[in-house]
C-alpha positions in Angstrom: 107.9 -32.8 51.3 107.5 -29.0 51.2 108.7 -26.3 49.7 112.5 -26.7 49.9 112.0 -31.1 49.4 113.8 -31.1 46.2 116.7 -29.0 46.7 120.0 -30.0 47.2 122.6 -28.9 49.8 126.4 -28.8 48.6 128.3 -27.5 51.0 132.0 -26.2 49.1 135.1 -28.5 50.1 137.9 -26.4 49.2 138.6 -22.4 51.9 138.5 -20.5 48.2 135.5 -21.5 47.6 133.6 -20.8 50.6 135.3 -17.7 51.1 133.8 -17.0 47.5 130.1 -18.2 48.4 130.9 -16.1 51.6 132.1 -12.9 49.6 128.9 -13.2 47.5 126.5 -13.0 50.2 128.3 -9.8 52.1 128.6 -8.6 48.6 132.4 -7.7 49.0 133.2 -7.5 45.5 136.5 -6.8 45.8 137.3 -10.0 48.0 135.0 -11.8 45.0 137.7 -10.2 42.7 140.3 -11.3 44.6 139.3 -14.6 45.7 138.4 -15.6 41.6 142.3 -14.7 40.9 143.2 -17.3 43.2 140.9 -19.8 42.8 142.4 -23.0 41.5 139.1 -24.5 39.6 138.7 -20.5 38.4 142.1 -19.9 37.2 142.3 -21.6 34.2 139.0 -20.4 32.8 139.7 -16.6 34.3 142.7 -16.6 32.1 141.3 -17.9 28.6 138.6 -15.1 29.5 141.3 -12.8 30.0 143.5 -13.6 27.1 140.8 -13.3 24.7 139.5 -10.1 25.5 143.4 -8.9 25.8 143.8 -10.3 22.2 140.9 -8.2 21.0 141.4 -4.9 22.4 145.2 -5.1 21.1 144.2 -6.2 17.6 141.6 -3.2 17.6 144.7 -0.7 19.0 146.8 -2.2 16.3 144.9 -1.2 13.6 144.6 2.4 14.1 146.5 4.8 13.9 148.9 4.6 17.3 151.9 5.8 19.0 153.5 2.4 18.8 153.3 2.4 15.0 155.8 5.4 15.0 159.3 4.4 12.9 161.2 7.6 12.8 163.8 8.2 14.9 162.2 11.6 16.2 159.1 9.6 17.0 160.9 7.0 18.6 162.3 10.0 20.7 159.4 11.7 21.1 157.5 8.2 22.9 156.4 7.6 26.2 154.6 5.6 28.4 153.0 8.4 30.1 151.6 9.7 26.3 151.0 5.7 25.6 148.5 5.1 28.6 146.9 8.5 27.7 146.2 7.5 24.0 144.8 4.3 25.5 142.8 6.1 28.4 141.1 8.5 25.3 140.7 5.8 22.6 139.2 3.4 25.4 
């Protein structure tokens, strides 16, 4: 029987997935990247993933003390999304 007897061969039906078994092996990880984004069995799971990890880093922003929390009209002024995506570059 030898050494590889008991192993299995499934060859992938659908072009996403063996472009991402292909990607793998050349180690292109940003065609991995890219092909899990559009992966129709991935996709669904890729998003909970995503959502959840979204959900947390927001509810940790939230509770500090941020730019968005600002309620004065000079603060409401003062905001930007340049200064937002800085706060969030140094807290993060």
């Amino acid at each position: 029987m030898g050494l590889f007897g008991c192993m299995g061969l499934r060859i992938p039906s659908s072009d996403e997935s063996i472009a991402l078994v292909k990607n793998i092996a050349l180690k292109k990880w940003k065609a991995v990247g890219n092909t899990v984004f559009m992966h129709i069995e991935l996709k669904p799971e890729l998003h909970k993933s995503l959502w959840r990890a979204l959900n947390k880093e927001l509810q940790e922003y939230a509770s500090s003390d941020c730019l968005l929390k600002g309620r004065s009209p000079e603060e409401r002024i003062a905001f930007s999304s340049r200064l937002l995506v800085r706060e969030i570059q140094v807290k993060y």
